[in-house]
C-alpha positions as CSV (number, residue, x, y, z in Angstrom):
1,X,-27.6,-1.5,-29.8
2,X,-26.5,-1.6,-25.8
3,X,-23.1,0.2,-24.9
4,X,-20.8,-0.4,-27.6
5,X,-17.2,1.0,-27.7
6,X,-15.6,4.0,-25.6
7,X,-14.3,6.4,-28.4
8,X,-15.0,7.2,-32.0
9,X,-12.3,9.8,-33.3
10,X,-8.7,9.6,-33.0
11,X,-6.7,10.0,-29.6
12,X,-6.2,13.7,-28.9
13,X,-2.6,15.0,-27.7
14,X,-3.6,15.9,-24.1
15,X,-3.1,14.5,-20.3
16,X,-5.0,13.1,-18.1
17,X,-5.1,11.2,-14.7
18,X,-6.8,8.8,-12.2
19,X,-8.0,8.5,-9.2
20,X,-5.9,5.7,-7.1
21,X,-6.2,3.2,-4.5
22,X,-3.4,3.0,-1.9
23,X,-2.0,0.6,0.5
24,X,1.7,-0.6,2.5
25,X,5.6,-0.7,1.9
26,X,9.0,-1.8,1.4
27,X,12.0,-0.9,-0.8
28,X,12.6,-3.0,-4.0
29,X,16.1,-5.2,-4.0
30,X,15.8,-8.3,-5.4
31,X,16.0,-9.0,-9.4
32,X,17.2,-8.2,-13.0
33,X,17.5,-8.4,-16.4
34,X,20.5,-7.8,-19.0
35,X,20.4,-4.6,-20.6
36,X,17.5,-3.0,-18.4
37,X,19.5,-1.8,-15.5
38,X,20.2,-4.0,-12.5
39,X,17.7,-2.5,-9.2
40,X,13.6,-2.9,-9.0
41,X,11.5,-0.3,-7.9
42,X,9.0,-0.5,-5.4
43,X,5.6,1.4,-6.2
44,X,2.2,1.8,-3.8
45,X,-1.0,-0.1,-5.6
46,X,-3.7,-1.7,-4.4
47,X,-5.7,-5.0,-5.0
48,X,-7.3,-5.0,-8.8
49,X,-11.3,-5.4,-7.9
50,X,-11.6,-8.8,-10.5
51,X,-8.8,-11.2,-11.8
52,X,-6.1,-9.8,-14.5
53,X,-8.4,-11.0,-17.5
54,X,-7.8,-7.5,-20.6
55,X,-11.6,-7.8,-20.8
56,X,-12.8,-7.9,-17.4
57,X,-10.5,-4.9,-16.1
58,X,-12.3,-2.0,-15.9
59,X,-10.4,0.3,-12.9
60,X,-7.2,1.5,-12.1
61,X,-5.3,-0.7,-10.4
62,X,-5.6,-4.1,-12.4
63,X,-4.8,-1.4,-15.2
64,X,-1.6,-0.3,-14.6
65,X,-0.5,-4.3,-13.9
66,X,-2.2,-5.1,-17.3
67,X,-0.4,-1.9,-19.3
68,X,3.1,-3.4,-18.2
69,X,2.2,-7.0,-19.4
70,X,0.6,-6.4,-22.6
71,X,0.9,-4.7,-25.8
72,X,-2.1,-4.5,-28.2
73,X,-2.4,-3.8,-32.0
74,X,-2.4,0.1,-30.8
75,X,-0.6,1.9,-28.2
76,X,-1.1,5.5,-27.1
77,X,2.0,7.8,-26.7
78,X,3.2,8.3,-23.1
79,X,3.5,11.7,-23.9
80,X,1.3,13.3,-26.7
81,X,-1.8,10.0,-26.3
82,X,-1.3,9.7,-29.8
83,X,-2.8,6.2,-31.0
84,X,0.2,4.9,-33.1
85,X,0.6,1.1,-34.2
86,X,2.4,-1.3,-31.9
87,X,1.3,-4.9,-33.0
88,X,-0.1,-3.4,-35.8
89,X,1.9,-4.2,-38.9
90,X,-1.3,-2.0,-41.3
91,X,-5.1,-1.1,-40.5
92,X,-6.6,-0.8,-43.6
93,X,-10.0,-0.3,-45.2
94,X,-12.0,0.9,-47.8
95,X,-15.1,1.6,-46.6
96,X,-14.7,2.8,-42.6
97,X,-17.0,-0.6,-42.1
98,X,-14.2,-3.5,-42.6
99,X,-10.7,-3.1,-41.4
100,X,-8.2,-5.8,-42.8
101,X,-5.4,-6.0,-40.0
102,X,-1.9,-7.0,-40.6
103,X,0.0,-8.1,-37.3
104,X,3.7,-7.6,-37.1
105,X,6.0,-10.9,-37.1
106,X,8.6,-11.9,-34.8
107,X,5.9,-11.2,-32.1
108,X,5.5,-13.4,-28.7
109,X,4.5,-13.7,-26.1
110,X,6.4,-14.1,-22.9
111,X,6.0,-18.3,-22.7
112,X,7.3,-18.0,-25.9
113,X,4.5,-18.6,-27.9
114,X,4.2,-16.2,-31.3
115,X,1.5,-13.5,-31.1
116,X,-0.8,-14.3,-34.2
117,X,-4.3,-13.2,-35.9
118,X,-6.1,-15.8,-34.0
119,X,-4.3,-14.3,-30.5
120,X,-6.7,-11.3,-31.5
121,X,-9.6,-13.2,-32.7
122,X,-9.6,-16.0,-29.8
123,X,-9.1,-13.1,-27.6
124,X,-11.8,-10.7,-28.5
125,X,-14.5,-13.8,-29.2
126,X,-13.8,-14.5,-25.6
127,X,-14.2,-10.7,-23.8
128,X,-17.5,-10.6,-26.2
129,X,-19.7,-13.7,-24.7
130,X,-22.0,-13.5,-22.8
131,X,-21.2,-16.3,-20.9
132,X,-17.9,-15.2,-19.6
133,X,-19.3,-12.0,-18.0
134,X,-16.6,-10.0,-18.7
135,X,-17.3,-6.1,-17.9
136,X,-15.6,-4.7,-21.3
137,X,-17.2,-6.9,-23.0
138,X,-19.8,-3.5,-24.8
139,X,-16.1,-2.6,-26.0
140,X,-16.8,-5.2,-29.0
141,X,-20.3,-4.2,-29.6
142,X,-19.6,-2.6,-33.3
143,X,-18.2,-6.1,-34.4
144,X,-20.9,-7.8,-36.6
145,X,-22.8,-10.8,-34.6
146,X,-22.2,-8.7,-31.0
147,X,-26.5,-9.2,-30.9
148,X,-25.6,-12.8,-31.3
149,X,-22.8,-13.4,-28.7
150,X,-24.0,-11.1,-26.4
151,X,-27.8,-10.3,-26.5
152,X,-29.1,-7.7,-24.0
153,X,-31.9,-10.5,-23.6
154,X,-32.9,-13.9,-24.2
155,X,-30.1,-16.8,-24.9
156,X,-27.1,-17.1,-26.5
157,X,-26.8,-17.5,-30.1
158,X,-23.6,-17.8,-31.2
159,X,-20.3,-18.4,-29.5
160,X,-18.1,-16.1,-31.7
161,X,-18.4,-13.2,-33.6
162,X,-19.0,-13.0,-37.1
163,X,-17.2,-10.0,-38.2
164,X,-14.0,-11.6,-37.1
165,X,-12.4,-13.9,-40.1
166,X,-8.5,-15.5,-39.4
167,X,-7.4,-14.8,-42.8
168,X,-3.8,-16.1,-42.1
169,X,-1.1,-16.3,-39.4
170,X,-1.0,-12.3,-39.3
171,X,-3.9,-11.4,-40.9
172,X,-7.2,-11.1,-39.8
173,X,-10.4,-9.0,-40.9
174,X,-13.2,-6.9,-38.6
175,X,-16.6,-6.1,-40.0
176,X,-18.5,-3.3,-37.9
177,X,-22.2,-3.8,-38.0
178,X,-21.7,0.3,-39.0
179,X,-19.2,3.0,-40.3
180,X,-16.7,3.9,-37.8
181,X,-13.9,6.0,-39.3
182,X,-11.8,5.9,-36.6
183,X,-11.9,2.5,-35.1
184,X,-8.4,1.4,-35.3
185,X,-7.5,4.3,-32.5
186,X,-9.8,2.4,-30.4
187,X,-7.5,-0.5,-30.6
188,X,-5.1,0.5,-28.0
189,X,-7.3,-0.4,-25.0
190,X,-6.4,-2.8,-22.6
191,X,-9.7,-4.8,-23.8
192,X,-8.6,-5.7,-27.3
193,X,-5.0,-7.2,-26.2
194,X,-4.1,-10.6,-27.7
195,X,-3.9,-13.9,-25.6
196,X,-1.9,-16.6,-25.2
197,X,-3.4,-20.0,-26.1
198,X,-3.1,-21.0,-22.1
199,X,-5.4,-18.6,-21.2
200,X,-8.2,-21.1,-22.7
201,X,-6.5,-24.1,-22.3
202,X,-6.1,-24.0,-19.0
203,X,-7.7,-21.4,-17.3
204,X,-6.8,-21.4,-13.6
205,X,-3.2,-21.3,-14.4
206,X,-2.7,-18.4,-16.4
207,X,-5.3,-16.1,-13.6
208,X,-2.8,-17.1,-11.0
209,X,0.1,-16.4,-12.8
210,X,-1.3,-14.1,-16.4
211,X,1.5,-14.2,-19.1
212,X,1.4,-11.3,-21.9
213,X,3.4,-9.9,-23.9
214,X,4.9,-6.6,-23.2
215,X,8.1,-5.3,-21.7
216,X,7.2,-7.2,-17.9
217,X,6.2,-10.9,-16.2
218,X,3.9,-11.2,-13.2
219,X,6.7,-13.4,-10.8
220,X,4.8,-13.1,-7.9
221,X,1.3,-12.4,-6.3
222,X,0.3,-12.4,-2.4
223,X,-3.1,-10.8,-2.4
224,X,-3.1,-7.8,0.1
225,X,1.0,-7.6,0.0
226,X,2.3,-7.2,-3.3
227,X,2.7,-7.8,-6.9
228,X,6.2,-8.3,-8.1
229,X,7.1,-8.1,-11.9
230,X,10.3,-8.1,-13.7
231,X,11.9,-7.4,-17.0
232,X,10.7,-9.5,-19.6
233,X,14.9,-9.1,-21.4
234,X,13.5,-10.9,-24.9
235,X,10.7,-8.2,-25.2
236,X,10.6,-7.8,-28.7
237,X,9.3,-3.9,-29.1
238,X,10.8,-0.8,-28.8
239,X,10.0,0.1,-25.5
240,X,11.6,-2.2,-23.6
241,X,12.1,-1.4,-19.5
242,X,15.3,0.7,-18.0
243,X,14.5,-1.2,-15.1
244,X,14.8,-4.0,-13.8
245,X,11.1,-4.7,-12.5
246,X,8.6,-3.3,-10.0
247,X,7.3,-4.3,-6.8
248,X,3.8,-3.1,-6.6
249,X,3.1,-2.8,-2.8
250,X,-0.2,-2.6,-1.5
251,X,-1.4,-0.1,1.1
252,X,-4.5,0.8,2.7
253,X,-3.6,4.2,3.7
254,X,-1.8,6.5,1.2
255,X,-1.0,8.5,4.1
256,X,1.0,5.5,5.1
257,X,2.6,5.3,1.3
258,X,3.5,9.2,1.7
259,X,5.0,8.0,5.0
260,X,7.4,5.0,3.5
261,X,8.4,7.4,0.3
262,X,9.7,9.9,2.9
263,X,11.3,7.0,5.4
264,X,13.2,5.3,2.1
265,X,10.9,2.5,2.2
266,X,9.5,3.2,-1.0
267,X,10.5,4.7,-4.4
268,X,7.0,6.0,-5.8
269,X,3.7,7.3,-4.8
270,X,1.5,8.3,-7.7
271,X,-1.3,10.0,-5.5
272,X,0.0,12.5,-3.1
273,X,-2.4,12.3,-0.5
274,X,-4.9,15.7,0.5
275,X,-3.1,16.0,3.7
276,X,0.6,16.7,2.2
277,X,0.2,18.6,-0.1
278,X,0.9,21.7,1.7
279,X,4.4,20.5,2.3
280,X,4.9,18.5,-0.7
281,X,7.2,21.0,-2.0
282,X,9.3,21.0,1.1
283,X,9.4,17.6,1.4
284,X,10.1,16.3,-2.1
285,X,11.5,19.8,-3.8
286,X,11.8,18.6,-8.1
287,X,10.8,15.1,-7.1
288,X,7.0,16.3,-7.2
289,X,4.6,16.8,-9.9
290,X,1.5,17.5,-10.3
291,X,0.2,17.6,-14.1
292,X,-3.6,18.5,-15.8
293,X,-5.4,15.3,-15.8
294,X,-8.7,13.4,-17.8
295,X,-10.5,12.6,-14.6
296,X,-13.8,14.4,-12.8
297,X,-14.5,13.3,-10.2
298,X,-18.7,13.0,-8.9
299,X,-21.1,12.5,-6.8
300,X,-23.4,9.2,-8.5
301,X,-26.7,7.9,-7.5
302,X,-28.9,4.4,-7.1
303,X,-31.5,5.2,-9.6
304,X,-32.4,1.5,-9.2
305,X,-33.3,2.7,-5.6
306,X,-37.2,4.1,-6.2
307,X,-36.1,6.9,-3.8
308,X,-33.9,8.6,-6.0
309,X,-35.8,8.4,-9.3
310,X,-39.0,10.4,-8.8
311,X,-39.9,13.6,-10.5
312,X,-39.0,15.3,-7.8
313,X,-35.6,13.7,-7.1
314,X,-33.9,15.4,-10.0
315,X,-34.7,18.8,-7.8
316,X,-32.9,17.4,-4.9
317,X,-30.4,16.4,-6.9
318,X,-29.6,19.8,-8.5
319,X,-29.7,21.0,-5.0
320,X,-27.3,19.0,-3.8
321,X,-25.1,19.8,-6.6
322,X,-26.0,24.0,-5.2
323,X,-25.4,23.3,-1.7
324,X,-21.7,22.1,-2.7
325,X,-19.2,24.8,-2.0
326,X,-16.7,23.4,-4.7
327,X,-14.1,26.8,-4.7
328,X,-13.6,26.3,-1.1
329,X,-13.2,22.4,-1.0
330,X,-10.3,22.3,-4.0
331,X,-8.9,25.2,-2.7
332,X,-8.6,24.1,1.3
333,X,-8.7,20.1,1.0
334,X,-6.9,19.7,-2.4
335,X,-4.6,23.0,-2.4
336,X,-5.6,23.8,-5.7
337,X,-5.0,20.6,-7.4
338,X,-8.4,19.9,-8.1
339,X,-10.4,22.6,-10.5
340,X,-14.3,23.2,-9.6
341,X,-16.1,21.3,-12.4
342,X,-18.6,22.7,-14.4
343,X,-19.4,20.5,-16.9
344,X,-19.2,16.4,-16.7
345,X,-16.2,16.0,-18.9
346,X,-12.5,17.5,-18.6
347,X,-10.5,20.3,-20.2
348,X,-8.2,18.7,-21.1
349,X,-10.4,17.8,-24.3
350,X,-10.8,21.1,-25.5
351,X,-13.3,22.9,-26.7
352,X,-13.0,21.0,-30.4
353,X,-12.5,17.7,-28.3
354,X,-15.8,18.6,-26.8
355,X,-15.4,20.3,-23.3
356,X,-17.7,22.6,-22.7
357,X,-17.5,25.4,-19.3
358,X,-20.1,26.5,-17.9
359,X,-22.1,23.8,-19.5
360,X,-23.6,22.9,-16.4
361,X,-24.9,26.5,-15.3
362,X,-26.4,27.7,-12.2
363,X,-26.8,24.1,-11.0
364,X,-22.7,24.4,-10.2
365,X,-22.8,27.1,-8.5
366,X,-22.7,27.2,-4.8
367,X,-26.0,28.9,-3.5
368,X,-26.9,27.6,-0.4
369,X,-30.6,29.5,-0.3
370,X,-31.5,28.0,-3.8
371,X,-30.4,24.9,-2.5
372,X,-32.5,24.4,0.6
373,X,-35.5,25.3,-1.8
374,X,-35.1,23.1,-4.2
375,X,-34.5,20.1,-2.0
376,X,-37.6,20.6,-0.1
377,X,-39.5,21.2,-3.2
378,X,-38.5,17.9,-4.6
379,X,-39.6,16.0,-1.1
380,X,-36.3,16.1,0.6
381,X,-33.1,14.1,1.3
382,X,-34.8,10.4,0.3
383,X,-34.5,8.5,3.6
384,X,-34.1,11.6,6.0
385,X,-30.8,11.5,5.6
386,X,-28.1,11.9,2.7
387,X,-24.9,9.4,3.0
388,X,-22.4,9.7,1.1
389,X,-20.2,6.4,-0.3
390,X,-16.5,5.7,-0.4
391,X,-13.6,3.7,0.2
392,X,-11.6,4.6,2.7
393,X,-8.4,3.3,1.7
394,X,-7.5,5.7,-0.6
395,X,-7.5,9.7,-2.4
396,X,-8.2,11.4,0.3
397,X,-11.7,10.7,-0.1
398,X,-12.7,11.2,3.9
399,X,-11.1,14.5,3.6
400,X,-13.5,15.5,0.4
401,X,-16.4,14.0,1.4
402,X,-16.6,15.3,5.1
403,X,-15.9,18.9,3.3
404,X,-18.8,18.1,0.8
405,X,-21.3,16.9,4.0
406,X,-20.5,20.1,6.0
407,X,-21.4,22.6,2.8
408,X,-24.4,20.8,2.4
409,X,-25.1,20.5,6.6
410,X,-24.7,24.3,6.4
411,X,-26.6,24.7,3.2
412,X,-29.9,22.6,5.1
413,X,-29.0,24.0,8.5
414,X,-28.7,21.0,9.9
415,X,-25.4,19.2,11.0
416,X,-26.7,15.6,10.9
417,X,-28.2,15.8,7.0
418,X,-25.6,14.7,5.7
419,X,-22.9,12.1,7.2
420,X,-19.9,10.3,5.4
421,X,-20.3,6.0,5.1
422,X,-16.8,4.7,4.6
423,X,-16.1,1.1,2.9
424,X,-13.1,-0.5,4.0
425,X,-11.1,-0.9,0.7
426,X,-11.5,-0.1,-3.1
427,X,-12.5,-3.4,-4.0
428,X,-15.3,-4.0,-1.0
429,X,-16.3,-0.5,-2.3
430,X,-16.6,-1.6,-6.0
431,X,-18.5,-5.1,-5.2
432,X,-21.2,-2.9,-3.3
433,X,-21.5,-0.9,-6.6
434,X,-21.6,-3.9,-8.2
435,X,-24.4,-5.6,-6.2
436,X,-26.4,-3.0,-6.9
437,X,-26.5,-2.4,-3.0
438,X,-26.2,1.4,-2.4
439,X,-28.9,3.7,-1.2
440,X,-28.0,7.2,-1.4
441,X,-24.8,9.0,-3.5
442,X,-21.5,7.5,-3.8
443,X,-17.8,8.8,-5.0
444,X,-17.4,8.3,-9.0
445,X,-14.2,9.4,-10.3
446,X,-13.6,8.7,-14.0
447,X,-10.0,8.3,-15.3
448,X,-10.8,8.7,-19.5
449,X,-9.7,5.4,-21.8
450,X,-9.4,8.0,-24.3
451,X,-9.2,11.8,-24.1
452,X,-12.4,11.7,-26.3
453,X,-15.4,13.5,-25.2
454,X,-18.1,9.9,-25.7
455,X,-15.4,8.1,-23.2
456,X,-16.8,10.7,-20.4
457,X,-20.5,10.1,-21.1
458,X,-21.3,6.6,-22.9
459,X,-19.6,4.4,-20.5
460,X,-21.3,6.2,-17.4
461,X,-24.6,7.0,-19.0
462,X,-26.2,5.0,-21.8
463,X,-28.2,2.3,-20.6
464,X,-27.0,-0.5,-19.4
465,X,-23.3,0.7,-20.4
466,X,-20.8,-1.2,-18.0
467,X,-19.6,1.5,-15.9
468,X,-23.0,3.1,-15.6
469,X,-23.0,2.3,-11.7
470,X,-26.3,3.8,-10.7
471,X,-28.7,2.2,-13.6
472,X,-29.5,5.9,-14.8
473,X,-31.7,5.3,-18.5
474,X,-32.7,8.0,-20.9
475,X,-33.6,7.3,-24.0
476,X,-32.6,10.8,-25.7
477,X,-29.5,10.6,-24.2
478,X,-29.3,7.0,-25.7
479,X,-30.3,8.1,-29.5
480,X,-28.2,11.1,-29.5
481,X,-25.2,9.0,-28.4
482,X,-26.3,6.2,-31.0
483,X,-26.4,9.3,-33.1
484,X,-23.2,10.7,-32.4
485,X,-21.5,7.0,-33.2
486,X,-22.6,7.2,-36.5
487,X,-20.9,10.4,-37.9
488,X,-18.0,10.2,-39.6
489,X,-17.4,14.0,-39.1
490,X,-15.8,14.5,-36.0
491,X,-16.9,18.1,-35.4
492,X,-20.7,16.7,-35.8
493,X,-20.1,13.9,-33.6
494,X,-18.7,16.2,-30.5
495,X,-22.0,18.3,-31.2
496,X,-24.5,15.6,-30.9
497,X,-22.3,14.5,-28.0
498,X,-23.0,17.6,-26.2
499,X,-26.4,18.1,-26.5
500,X,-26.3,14.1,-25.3
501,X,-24.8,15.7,-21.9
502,X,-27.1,18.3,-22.1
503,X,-30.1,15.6,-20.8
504,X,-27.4,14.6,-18.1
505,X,-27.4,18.5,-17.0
506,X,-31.2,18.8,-17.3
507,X,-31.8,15.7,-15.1
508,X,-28.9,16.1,-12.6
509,X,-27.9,12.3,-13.7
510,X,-24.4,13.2,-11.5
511,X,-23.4,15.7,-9.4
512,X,-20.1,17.2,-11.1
513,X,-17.5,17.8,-8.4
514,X,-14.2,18.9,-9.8
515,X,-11.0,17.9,-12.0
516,X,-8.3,16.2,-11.0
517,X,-4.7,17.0,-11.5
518,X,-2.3,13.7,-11.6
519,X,0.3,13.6,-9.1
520,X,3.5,11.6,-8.5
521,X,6.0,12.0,-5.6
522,X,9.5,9.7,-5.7
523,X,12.4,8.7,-4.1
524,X,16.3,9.6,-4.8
525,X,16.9,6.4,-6.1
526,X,14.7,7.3,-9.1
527,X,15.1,9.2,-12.5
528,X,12.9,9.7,-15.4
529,X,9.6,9.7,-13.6
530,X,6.5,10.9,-15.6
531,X,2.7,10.1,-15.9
532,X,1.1,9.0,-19.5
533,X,-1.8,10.7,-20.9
534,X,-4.1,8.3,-18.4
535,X,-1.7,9.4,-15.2
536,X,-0.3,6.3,-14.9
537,X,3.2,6.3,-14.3
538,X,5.5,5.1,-17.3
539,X,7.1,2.5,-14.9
540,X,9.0,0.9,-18.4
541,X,10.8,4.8,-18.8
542,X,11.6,4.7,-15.1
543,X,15.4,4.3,-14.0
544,X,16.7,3.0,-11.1
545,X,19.6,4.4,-8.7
């Protein structure tokens, strides 16, 4: 089986965080709805990489637009990441290998249109093709007929899945091609959100203007500008906005954000750039926070480019990760908001949940002799010269990565071994990745879908899984993953799962950097700010003057 689905046990109580693009300004003013107070608030963002399709949205930005328009069968608490039913009336099953779903009545969605089993089935059919390339589509690979739908080669066989049965208005069935216990917490990602019948029937329309069902509507779009979406007042959950809508600004500088916050400009940056921290406090006083997050951030590699996967290319690798003086780059560029990684997970996890320090060893430590050796054991920097990838519009990455080249300049002994190579904006950075186009290491930060320990290696590491960027392919990684899957004992799973990272250790398949703290900074105008378990700010929780 390719890449199937992100998590297999239950959502654990823990935070987490992302790593976001930035970009340019302006108040909020205009707007309202009865009941969810009366003034908008204006937010930085920046340009989603692909149109606002649930199973085509793979990063942060399109993310946070799609978690204010949509509620799925699941929804994870904004404060614990507990998976606990939204849509989902009862998830049943006998046998961990078919669920029978109940959805709630008196669901719609915003057009008015009644959220129904087939919203699910149409829905998920659709992410799972193969012929509508969408990038989260592996996220229905446990559904029965996935092979069919979506083969990893050869045609097409089928056009819809056959694990999925419409068994009335608000019931539907979902048979797994295996047992997988915990499945229903799954169902709270972005991915598996219903649709409206306009989203098939007329395509076009509903990209330029998407229509969803949860707490807010998408009024507005000017690519590069903004994004402005207000209250959706007949919202029928429990969750419903204290707002009256948000203007999602787009900047290309979150220096610039930082800048507009202070000015009055804007009400909330939810990346507090490198360069302020060290006046943050001054600046903002209890209008800052900075909270443990699920993100790691690392350095990946073109494996697909024949310089970087030789035998001796995993030494350089290992001695890029030992010429990296991490201690001294989150304690100087990040003020201690960022925590020297030593495995390629997050503790927020825990131990149980399958973090394991020190798991990466001596390769994470900063030793710039051993580091030097290595790398000219293994043939040297492929191409003469290590560049580093990243966008340039936001997270402070210049800062980092300059840090990162100089460690590893002094390391060598030479200032010109290693340079930055800055791309414009996230999504020009993204479509490179994409491409397959890059030829030495780029920036891969990881913002978890779950706070479960498979969400930090399948999606990045098993063959031809849909975030694995640089093409790296093991197959003992694959089978212990596959393994892993199949347990139904949770303490089982998360070992198999960490000898699976193990092979990423042994073969340096990423540099580990460090973990990220999330981070929010708002105006006065603003009350009741706080970031989810993903780090995304709970913009429905948010109230206005």
């Amino acid at each position: 089986m390719r890449a199937v689905t992100h998590a297999t046990w239950p959502a654990l109580a823990a935070a987490a965080a992302l790593t976001l693009t930035a970009c340019g300004g302006g108040g909020g003013s205009d707007g309202g709805g009865s009941g969810s107070g009366d003034a908008v608030l204006s937010a930085v963002w920046g340009d989603p990489q692909n149109p606002l399709e649930p199973a085509n949205t793979n990063e942060v930005q399109g993310g946070k637009v799609l978690g204010m328009i949509f509620r799925g069968l699941k929804q994870y608490d904004p404060r614990t990441g507990k998976a606990e039913n939204a849509l989902a009336e009862s998830i049943t099953t006998k046998d961990s290998q078919t669920f029978t779903i109940k959805v709630k009545k008196g669901w719609t969605f915003s057009n008015g249109e009644p959220v129904t089993a087939a919203s699910f089935v149409d829905a998920w059919n659709y992410g799972a093709s193969l012929k509508n390339n969408q990038k989260n589509a592996y996220f229905f690979g446990y559904i029965d007929g996935y092979d069919k739908v979506h083969p990893d080669s050869g045609k097409q066989t089928a056009d819809t899945l056959s694990g999925l049965k419409v068994v009335d208005d608000h019931t539907f069935t979902v048979k797994l091609s295996q047992k997988f216990s915990t499945f229903p917490d799954t169902l709270g990602y972005v991915a598996f959100a219903p649709l409206p019948k306009a989203f098939f029937t007329d395509h076009a329309a509903w990209l330029a203007k998407p229509v969803g069902d949860g707490p807010y509507t998408i009024t507005s779009y000017a690519k590069g500008s903004e994004m402005r979406l207000r209250t959706w007042d007949a919202y029928p959950g429990a969750d419903k906005a204290r707002n009256a809508g948000v203007d999602l600004k787009v900047y290309t500088d979150n220096n610039t954000a930082y800048t507009d916050l202070l000015a009055g400009n804007l009400d909330l940056v939810d990346d507090v750039p490198a360069q302020q921290l060290g006046n943050v406090h001054r600046d903002l006083g209890n209008r800052y926070l900075s909270t443990p997050a699920g993100i790691i951030q690392t350095l990946a590699f073109p494996f697909y480019d024949k310089g970087w996967n030789t035998p001796g290319a995993a030494k350089v690798r290992k001695g890029l990760s030992m010429a990296i003086n991490r201690a001294q780059i989150t304690k100087t560029i990040f003020q201690n908001t960022r925590t020297p990684a030593t495995d390629w997970t997050s503790p927020v996890l825990g131990a149980s949940g399958g973090y394991d320090k020190g798991l990466c060893g001596a390769a994470c430590d900063y030793d710039p002799a051993e580091a030097k050796k290595l790398i000219e054991e293994g043939g040297g920097i492929p191409g003469g010269q290590l560049k580093i990838t990243y966008n340039a519009d936001t997270g402070s990455h210049k800062e980092w990565v300059d840090a990162v080249c100089n460690s590893v300049n002094n390391a060598l002994g030479d200032d010109k071994a290693c340079v930055g190579n800055p791309v414009g904006t996230f999504a020009d950075f993204r479509n490179l990745i994409g491409q397959d186009k890059m030829t030495g290491p780029f920036r891969a930060g990881w913002q978890m879908d779950y706070p479960l320990i498979q969400d930090f290696l399948q999606p990045l590491y098993y063959t031809n899984a849909s975030s694995n960027d640089g093409k790296w392919s093991d197959r003992k990684f694959d089978e212990l993953v596959d393994e892993a899957n199949a347990q139904t004992d949770p303490h089982r799973a998360v070992q198999l799962f960490q000898q699976a990272e193990g092979v990423v250790r042994d073969t340096m398949a990423a540099v580990p950097l460090w973990y990220q703290n999330g981070s929010a900074g708002w105006s006065d105008r603003l009350s009741h700010v706080m970031l989810d378990p993903f780090s995304v700010p709970v913009y429905n929780e948010i109230k206005v003057g």
